[in-house]
N, C-alpha and C positions, 0 to 999 in steps of 0.2 A: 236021288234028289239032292242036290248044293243044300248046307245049310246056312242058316245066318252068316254065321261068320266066311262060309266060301263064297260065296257072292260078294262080300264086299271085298277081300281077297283077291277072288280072281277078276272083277270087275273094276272096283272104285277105288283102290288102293293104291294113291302112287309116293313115290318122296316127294317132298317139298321141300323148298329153297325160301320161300320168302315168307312161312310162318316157324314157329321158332319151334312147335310141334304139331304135326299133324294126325291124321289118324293110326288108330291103335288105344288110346290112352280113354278116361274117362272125359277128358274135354281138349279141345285143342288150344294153343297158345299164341295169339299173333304178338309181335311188337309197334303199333304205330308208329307213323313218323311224327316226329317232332312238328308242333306248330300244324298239324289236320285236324281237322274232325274227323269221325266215321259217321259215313251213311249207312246205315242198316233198314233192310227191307226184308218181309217174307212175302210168299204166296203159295196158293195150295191148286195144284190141278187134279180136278176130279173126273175119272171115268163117268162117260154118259151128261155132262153135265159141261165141261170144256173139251172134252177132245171125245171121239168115238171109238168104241172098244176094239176097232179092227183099225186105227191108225198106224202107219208106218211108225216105227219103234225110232227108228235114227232121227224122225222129224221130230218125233215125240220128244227125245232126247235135245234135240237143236232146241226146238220150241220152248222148253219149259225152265230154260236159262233164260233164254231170248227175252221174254216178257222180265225176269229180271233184272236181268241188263239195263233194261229198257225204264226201270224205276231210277237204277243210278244216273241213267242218261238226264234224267229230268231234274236230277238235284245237280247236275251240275259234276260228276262225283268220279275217280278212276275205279272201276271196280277190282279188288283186290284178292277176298277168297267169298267160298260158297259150302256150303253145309246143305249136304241132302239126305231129306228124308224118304224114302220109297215102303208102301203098303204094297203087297204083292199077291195075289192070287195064288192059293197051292198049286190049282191048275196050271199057271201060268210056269211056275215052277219045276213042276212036274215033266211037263208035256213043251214046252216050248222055251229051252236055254235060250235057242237065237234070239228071241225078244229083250235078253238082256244084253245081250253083247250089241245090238242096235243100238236100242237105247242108250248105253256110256260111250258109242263109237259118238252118234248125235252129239250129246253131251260135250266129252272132251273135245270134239269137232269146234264149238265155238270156244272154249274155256282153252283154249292152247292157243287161238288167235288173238284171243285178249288177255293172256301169261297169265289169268284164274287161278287159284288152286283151289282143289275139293279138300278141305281137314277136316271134316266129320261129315256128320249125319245120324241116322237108325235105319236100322229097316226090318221090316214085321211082318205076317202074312196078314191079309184082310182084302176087303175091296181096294180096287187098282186105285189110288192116288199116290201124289207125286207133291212132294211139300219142298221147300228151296226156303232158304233164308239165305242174300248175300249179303259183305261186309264188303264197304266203298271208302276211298279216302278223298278229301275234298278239305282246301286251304281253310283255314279257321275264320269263322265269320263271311265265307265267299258261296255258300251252298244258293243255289236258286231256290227260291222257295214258291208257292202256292200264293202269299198272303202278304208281298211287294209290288203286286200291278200299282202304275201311277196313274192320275188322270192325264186322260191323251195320247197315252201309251197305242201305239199299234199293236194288233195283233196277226200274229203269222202263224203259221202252220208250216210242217216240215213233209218233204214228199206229194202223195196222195193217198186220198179217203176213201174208206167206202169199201173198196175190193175183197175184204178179208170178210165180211157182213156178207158181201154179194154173192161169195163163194159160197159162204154157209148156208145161205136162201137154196140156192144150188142143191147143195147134197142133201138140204131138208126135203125140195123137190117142192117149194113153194116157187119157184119159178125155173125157168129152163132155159139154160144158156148155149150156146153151141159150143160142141168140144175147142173150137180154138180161143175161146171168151175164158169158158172155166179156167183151160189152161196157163190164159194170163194171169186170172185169178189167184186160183189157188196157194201161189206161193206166201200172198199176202198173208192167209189164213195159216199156211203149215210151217212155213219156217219166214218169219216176219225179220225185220232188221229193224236192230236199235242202234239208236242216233247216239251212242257211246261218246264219241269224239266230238258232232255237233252238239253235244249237252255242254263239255268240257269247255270248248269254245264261246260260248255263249256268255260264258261269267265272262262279266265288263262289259257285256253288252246289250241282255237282258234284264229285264228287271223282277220278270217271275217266271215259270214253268210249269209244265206238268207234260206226262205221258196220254197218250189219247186209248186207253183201254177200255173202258164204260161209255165210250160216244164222245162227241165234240162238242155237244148242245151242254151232256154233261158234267161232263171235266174243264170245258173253260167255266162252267157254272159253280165246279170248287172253287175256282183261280178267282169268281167274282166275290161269291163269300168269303171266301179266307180275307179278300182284301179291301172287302164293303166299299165295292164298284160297281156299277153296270156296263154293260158292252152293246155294242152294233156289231152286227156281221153282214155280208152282202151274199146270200143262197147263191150268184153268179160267180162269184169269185173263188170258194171252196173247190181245194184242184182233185181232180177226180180222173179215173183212166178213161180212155175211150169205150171201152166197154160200160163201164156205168154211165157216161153221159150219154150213150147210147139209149136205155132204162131209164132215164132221168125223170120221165114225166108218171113213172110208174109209182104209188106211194110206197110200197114195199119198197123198193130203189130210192125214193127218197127218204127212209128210216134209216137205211143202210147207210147216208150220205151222212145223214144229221147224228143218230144216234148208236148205226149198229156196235162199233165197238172193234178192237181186237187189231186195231191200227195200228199202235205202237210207234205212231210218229209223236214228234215235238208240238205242242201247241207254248208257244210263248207272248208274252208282250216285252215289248223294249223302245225305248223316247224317238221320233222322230226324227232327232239329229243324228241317230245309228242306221235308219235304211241304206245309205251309202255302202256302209262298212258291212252290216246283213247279207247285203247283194251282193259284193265283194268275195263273202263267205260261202256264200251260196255255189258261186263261180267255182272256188279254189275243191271246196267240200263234193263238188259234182253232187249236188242235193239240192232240188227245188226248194225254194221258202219265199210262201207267199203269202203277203196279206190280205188278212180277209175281214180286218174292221178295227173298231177304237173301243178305249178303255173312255167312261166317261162317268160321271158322278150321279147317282142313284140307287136302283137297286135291279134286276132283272136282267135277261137277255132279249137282246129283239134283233130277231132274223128279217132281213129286208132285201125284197125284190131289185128286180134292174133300176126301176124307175124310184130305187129309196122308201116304196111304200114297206112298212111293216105286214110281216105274213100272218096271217093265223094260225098254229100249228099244234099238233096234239101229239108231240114226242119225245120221250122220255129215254136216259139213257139206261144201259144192263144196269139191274139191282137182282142181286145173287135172291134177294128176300121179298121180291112184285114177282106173285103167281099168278 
């Protein structure tokens, strides 16, 4: 059985170029540039709880950068290094090395396209989680934030919604999709893409952000708090694949739309005199973005039908802590 330290060895150990020490030492060393701030972000993936315990180890790997990624995307941010933590099963240890070589194949799979580096981490045995903290550099005073929506600001969305929710309905077996639905599916859910370069882009042209992880109902609902506003949205306009709009009138499928989570697109607002330049972006980006309502003065969100009426709706986004 690999110990502690051959696993990180033969696995997560590589040189680095653009922190001034990496792994090996009791802490690693970056040097910022001049004139950035850093964005720093963690998140922790839990066995049984985010991912299933028979998940493909390489998606695993992809995926659990990916939703990091996907936090610097929304501050606006280049992401620079990453620090991982892995809890590992003896079993898993034991009995199944190829699950580690997946997993950092995944892993360094996205972190080599976006010149990443790993300079630290831990790793322990215990139940399977996966902890990431990444380090992001983003121009000083230019970070998109949560808690700058203006009034009148549009609101857009990056991509579409919903499929990574509709996936997971799927393998819960709360609804039945056909193998070529899932198939479109499922990438959403196993190896999502983050809007890395659309986040970057966005400074000077947005006015706030955020990543759509916990739902759309819920996460543009921080963007209203943080920045004591209310919004409109139009339930028509939220772009969605053909297979969910397929579902659409199903409420399970419409949770998925509103609330299910695990999207990892952009939800932003930015002034009306930038739709031009948006759509522009959108074109150059090959990345839909589209809007789907207004930033306006008060307090709440209200989803509205074709006809503008306001819906009535009983949905809430993921809260790790609503049993």
């Amino acid at each position: 059985m690999c110990s502690e330290f051959d696993i990180i060895h033969r696995y997560f150990k590589r040189s680095v170029s653009g922190a001034v020490l990496g792994i090996g030492d009791d802490a690693a060393l970056i040097a910022p540039t001049t004139g950035i701030e850093l964005a720093i972000s963690t998140d922790t993936l839990v066995c049984g709880k985010h991912f299933f315990p028979d998940a493909d180890p390489y998606k695993l790997g992809y995926k659990s950068l990916a939703v990091n990624l996907s936090d610097m995307a929304a501050m606006g941010a280049k992401p620079r290094w990453v620090l991982l933590t892995l809890t590992l099963p003896e079993d898993l240890v034991k009995q199944n090395i190829a699950w580690l070589s997946g997993f950092s194949d995944g892993f360094f799979a996205l972190a080599d396209w976006y010149q990443i580096e790993l300079i630290g981490g831990n790793t322990t045995a215990g139940a399977l989680n996966i902890g990431i903290q990444i380090i992001g550099e983003v121009a000083a005073g230019k970070a998109l934030r949560r808690s700058d929506a203006k009034l009148d600001d549009d609101i857009w969305v990056s991509g579409k919604i919903g499929d990574a929710a509709l996936a997971l309905q799927h393998e819960l077996g709360r609804l039945a999709l056909h193998p070529t639905e899932i198939e479109q599916c499922l990438p959403a859910l196993l190896t999502p893409i983050a809007r890395v370069e659309l986040g970057q882009r966005l400074i000077g042209l947005a006015h706030s952000a955020i990543d759509l992880s916990d739902g759309l109902m819920a996460d543009l609902g921080h963007i209203l708090t943080a920045s004591g506003k209310a919004a409109w949205i139009y339930m028509t306009d939220i772009p969605c694949s053909s297979v969910l709009e397929k579902y659409r009138q199903q409420s399970v499928v419409m949770n998925c739309l509103l609330a299910g989570g695990d999207d990892y697109e952009l939800c932003f607002t930015a002034p009306k005199i930038n739709r031009r330049k948006i759509d522009m972006l959108s074109a150059e980006l090959a990345i839909p973005l589209t809007r789907i309502g207004e930033i306006y003065s008060g307090e709440g969100l209200s989803v509205r039908d074709a006809q503008g009426n306001a819906m009535t709706l009983e949905i809430r986004g993921y809260d790790h802590f609503r049993f």
